[in-house]
C-alpha positions as protocol buffer text, in pm:
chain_id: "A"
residue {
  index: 1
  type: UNK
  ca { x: -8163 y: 1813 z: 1549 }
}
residue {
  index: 2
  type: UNK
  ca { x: -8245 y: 1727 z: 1927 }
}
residue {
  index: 3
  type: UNK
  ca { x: -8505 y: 1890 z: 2125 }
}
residue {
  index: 4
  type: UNK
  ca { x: -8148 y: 2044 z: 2307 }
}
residue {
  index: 5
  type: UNK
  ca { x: -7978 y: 2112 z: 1995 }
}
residue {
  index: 6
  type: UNK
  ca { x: -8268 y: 2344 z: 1900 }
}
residue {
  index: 7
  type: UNK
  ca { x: -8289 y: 2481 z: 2234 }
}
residue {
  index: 8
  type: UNK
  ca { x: -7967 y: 2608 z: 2252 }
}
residue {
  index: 9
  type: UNK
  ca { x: -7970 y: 2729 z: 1914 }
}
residue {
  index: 10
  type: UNK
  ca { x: -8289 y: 2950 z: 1981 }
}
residue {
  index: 11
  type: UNK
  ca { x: -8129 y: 3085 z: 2294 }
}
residue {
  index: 12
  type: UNK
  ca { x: -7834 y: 3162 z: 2093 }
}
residue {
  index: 13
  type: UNK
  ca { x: -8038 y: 3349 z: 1843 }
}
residue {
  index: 14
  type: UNK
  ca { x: -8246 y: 3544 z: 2108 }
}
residue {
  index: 15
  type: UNK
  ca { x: -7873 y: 3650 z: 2261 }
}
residue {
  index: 16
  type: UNK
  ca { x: -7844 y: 3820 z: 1955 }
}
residue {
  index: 17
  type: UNK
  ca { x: -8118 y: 4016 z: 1943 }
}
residue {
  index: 18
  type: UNK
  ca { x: -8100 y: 4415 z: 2083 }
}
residue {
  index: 19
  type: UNK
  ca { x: -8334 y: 4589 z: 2309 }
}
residue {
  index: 20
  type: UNK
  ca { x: -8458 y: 4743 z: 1999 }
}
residue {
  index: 21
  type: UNK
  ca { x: -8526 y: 4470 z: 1842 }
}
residue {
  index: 22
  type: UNK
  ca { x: -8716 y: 4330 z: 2105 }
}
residue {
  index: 23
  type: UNK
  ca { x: -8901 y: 4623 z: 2169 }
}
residue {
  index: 24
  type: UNK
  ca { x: -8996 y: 4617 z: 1788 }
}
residue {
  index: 25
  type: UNK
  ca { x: -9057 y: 4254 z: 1688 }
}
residue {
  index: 26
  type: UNK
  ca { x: -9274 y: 4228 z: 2064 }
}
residue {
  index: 27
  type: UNK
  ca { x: -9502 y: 4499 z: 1908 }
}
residue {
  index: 28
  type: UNK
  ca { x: -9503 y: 4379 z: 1576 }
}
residue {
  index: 29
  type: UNK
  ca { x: -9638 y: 4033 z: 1718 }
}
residue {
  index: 30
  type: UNK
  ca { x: -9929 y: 4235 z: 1948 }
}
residue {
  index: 31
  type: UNK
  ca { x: -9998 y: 4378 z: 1614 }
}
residue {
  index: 32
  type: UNK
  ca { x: -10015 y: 4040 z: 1421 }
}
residue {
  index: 33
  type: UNK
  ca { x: -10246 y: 3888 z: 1718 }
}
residue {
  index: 34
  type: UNK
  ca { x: -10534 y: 4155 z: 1656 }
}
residue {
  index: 35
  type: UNK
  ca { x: -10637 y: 3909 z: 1284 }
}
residue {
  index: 36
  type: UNK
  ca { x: -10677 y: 3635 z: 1500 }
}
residue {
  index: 37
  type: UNK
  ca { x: -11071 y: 3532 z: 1587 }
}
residue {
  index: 38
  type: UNK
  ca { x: -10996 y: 3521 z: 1966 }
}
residue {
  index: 39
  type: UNK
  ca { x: -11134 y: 3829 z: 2114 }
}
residue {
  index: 40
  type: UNK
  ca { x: -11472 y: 3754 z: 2208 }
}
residue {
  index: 41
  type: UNK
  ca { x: -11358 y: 3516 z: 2479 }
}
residue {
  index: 42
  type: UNK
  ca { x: -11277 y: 3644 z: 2868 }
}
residue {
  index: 43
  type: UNK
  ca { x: -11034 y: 3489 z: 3028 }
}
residue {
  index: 44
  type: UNK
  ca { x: -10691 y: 3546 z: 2894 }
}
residue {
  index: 45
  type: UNK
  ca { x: -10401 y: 3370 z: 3031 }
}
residue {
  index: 46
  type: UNK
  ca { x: -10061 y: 3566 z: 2968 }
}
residue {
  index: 47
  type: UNK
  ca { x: -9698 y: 3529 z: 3052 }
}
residue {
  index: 48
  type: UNK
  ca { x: -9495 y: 3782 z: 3208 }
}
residue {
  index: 49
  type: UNK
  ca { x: -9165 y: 3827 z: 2974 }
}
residue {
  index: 50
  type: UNK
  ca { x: -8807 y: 3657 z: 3129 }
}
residue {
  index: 51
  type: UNK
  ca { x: -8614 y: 4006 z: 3025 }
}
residue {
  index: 52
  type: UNK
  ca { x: -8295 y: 3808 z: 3119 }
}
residue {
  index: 53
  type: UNK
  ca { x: -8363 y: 3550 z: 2782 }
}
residue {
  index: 54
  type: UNK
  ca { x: -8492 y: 3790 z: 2564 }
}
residue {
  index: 55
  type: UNK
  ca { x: -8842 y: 3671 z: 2564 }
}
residue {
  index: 56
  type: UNK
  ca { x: -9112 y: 3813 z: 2341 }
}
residue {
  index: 57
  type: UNK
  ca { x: -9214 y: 4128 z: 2555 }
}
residue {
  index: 58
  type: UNK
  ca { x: -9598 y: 4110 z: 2661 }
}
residue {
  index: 59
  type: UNK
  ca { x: -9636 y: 4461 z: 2753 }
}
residue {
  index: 60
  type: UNK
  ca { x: -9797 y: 4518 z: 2402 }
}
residue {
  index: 61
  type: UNK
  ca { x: -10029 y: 4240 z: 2443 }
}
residue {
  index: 62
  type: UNK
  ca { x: -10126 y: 4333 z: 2791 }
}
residue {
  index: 63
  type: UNK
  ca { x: -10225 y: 4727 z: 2668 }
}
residue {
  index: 64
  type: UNK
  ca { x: -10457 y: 4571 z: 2391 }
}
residue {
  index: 65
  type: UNK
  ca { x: -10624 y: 4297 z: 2663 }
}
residue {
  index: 66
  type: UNK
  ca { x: -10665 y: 4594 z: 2895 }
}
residue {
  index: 67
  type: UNK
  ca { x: -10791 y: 4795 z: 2648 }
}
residue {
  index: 68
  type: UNK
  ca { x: -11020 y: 4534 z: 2580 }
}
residue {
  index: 69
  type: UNK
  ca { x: -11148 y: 4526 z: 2931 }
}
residue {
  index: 70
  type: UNK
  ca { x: -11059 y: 4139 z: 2963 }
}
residue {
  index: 71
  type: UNK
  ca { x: -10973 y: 3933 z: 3291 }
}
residue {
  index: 72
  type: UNK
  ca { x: -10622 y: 3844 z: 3222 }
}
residue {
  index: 73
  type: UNK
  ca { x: -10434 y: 3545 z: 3435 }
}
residue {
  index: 74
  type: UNK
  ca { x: -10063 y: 3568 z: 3524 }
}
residue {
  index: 75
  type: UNK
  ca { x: -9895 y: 3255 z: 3676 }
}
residue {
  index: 76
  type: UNK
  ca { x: -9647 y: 3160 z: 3967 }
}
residue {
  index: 77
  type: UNK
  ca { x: -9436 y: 2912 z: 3915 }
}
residue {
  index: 78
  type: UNK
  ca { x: -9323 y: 2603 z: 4183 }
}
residue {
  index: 79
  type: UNK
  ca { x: -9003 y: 2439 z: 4076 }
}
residue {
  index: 80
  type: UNK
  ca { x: -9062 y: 2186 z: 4322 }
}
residue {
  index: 81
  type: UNK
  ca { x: -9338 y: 2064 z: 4215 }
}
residue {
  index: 82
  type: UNK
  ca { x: -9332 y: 2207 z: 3866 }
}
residue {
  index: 83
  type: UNK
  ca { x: -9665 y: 2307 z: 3869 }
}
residue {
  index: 84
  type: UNK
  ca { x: -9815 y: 2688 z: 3816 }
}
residue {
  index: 85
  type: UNK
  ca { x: -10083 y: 2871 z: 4039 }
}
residue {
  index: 86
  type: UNK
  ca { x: -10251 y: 3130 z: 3836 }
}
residue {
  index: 87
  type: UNK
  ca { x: -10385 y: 3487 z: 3940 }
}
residue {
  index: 88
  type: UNK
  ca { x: -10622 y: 3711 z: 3787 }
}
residue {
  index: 89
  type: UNK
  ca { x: -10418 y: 4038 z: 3758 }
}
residue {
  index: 90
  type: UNK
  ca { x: -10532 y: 4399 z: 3885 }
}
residue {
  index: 91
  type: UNK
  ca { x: -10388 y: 4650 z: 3977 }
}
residue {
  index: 92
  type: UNK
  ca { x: -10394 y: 4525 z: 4355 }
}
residue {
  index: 93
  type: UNK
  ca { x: -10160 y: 4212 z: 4258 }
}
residue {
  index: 94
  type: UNK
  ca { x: -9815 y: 4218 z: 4345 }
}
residue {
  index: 95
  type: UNK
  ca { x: -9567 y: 4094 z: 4119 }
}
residue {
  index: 96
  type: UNK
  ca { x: -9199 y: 4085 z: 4231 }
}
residue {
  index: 97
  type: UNK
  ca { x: -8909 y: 3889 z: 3964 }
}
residue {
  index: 98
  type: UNK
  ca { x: -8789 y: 3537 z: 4112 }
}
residue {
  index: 99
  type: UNK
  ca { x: -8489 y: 3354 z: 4186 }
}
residue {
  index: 100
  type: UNK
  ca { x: -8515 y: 3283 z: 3813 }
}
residue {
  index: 101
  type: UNK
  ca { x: -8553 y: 3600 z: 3694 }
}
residue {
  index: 102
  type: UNK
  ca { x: -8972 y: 3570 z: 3645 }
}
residue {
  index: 103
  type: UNK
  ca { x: -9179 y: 3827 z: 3725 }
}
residue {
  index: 104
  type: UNK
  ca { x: -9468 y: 3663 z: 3921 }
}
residue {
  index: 105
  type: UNK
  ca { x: -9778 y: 3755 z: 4102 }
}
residue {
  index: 106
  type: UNK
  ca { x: -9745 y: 3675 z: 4472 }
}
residue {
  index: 107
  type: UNK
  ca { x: -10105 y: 3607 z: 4606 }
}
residue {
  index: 108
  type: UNK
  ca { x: -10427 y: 3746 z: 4495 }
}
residue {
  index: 109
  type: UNK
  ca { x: -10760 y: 3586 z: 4303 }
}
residue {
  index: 110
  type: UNK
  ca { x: -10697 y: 3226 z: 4218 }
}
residue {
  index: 111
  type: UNK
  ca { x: -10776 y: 3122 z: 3893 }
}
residue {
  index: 112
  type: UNK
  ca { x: -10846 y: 2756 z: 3825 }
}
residue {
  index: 113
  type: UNK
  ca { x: -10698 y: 2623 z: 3447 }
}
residue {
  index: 114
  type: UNK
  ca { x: -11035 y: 2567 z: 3337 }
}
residue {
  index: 115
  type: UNK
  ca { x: -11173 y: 2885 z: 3358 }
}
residue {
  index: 116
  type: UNK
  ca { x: -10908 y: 3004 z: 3091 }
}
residue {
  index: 117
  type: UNK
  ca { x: -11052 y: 3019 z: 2733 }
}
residue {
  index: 118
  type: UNK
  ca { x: -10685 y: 3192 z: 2561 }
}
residue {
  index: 119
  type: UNK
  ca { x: -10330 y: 3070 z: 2677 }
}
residue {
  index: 120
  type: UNK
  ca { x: -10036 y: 3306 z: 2512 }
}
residue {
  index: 121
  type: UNK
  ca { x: -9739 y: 3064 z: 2539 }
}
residue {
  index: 122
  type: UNK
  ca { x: -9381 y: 3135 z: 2581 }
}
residue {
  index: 123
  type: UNK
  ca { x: -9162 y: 2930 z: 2338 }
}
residue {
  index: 124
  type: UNK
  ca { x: -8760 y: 2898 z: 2202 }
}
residue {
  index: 125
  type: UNK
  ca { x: -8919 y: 2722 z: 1891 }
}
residue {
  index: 126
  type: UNK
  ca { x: -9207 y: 2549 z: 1708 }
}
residue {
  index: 127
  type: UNK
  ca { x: -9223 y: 2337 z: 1394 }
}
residue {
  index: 128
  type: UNK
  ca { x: -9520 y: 2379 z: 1107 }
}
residue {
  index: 129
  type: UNK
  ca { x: -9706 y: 2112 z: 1317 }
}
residue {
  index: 130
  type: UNK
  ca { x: -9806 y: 2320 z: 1611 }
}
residue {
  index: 131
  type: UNK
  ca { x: -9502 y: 2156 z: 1805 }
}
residue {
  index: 132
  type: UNK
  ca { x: -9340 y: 2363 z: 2023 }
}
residue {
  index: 133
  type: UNK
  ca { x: -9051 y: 2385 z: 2227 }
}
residue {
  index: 134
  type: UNK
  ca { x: -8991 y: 2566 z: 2563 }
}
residue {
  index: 135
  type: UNK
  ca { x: -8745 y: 2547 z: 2815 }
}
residue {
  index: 136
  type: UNK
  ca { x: -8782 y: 2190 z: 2914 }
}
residue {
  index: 137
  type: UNK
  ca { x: -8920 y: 2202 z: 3243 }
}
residue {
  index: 138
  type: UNK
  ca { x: -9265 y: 2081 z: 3122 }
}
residue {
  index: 139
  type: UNK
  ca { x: -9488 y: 2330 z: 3307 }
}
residue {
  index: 140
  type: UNK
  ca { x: -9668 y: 2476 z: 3011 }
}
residue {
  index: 141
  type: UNK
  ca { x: -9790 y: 2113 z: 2928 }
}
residue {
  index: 142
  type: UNK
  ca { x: -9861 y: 2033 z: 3281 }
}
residue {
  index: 143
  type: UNK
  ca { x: -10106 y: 2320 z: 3286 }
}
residue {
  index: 144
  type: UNK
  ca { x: -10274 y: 2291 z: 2943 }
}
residue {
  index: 145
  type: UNK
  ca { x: -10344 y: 1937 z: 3056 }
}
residue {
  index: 146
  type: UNK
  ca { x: -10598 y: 2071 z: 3306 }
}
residue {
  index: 147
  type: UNK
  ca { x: -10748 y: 2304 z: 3113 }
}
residue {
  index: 148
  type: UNK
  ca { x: -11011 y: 2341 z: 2922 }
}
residue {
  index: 149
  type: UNK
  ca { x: -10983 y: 2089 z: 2608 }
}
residue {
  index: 150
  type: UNK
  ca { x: -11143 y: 2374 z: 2388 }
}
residue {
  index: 151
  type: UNK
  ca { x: -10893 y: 2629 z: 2520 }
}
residue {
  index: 152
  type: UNK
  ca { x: -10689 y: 2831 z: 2248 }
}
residue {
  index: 153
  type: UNK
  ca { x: -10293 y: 2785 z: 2269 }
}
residue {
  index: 154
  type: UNK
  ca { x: -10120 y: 3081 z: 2112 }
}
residue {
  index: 155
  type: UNK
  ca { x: -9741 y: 3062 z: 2061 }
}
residue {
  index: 156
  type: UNK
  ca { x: -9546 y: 3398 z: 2032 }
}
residue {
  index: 157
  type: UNK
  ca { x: -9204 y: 3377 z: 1825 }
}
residue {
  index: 158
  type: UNK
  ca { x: -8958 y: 3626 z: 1723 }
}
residue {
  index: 159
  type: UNK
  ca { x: -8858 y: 3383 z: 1481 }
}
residue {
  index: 160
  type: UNK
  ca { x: -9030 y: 3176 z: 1171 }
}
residue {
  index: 161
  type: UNK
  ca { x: -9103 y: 2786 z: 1232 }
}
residue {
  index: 162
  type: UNK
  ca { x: -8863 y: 2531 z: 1203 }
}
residue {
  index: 163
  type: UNK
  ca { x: -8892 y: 2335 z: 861 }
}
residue {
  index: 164
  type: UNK
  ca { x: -8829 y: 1997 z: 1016 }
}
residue {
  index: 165
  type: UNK
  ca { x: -9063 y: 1862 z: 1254 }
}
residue {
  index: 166
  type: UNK
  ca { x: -8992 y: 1873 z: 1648 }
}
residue {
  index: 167
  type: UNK
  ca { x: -8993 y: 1554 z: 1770 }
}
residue {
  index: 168
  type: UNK
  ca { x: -9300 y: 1527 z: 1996 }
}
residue {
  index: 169
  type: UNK
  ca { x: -9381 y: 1327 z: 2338 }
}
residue {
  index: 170
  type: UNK
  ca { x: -9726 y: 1198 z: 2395 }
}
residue {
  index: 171
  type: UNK
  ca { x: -9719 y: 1452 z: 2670 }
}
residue {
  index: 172
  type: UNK
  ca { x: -9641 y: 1749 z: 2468 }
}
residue {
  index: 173
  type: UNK
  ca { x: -9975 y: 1946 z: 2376 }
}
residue {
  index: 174
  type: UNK
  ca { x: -9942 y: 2125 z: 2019 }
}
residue {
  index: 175
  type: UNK
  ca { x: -10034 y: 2505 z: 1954 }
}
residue {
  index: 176
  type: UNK
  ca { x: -10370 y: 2616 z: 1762 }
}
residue {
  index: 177
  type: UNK
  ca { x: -10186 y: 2925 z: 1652 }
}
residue {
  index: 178
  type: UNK
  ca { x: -9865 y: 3064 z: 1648 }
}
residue {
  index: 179
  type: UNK
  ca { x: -9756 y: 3478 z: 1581 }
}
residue {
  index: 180
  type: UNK
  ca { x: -9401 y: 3618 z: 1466 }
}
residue {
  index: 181
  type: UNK
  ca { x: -9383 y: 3961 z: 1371 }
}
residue {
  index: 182
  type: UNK
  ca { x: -9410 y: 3879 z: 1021 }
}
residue {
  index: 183
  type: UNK
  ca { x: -9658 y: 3566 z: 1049 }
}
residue {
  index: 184
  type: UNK
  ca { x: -9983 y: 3393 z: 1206 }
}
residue {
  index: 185
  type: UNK
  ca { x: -9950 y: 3048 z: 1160 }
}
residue {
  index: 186
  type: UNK
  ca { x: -10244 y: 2815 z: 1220 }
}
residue {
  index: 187
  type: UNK
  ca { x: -10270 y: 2440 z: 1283 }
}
């Protein structure tokens, strides 16, 4: 399958999915991310969850960085430039949903990409290669590129991996882990 055939399959798949289920897979996927050896480092980069396409709730996630006492990074996105301008997030930061449905911080502390040291990715699908696939926009591999080469990439899926590889780009960067409620999948 295409890169767009597996798209809109995922999407279809998420569509399926009720607020329940959501609610239950997003914690069982915070709850799968506590084995992982990532939780000595301090700057966490996280995405705040599209609720209109059923993405993986980070609520859960957020509690245990919080709880954790760690400096976690939200992004705003330009769709002009596809690029992202990242925030630290405290309780000061405001975050109001864009034209596109994404809840984003509008000003605060700027982070720059190389002070991350643990991206949490949003993803439709990802193949037992680390490949993953988002919306197609690009922006998650724009960023990665100027980050830190050692930084940890961390895919969150309600569902398993795809069998057959993703076909790859030179420009798309691969994930060191991925979590579904039922899995942790390294590469």
């Amino acid at each position: 399958m295409s890169k767009n055939q597996i798209r809109k399959a995922y999407k279809t798949k998420r569509t399926l999915l009720s607020k329940e289920e959501i609610e239950e897979k997003s914690m069982a996927i915070a709850n799968q991310l506590l084995s992982l050896p990532v939780w000595d480092y301090q700057f966490y980069h996280l995405f705040l969850s599209i609720a209109q396409h059923k993405e993986v709730d980070t609520e859960f996630l957020l509690h245990i960085l919080s709880g954790k006492d760690k400096n976690v990074v939200v992004s705003k996105s330009d769709f002009k430039t596809l690029e992202m301008q990242h925030f630290l997030l405290t309780d000061a930061t405001p975050i109001k949903v864009n034209e596109w449905g994404i809840p984003e911080p509008q000003n605060g502390i700027e982070i720059q990409p190389q002070q991350l040291e643990v991206v949490f990715l949003p993803l439709l699908a990802f193949d037992l290669n680390g490949n993953r696939i988002g919306y197609g926009k690009g922006f998650y591999d724009r960023f990665l590129e100027k980050c830190s080469p050692n930084v940890v990439k961390i895919g969150l899926s309600f569902f398993e991996a795809e069998k057959h590889p993703i076909e790859a780009s030179p420009l798309d960067i691969p994930l060191d882990y991925c979590v579904t409620p039922e899995k942790v999948y390294t590469f």
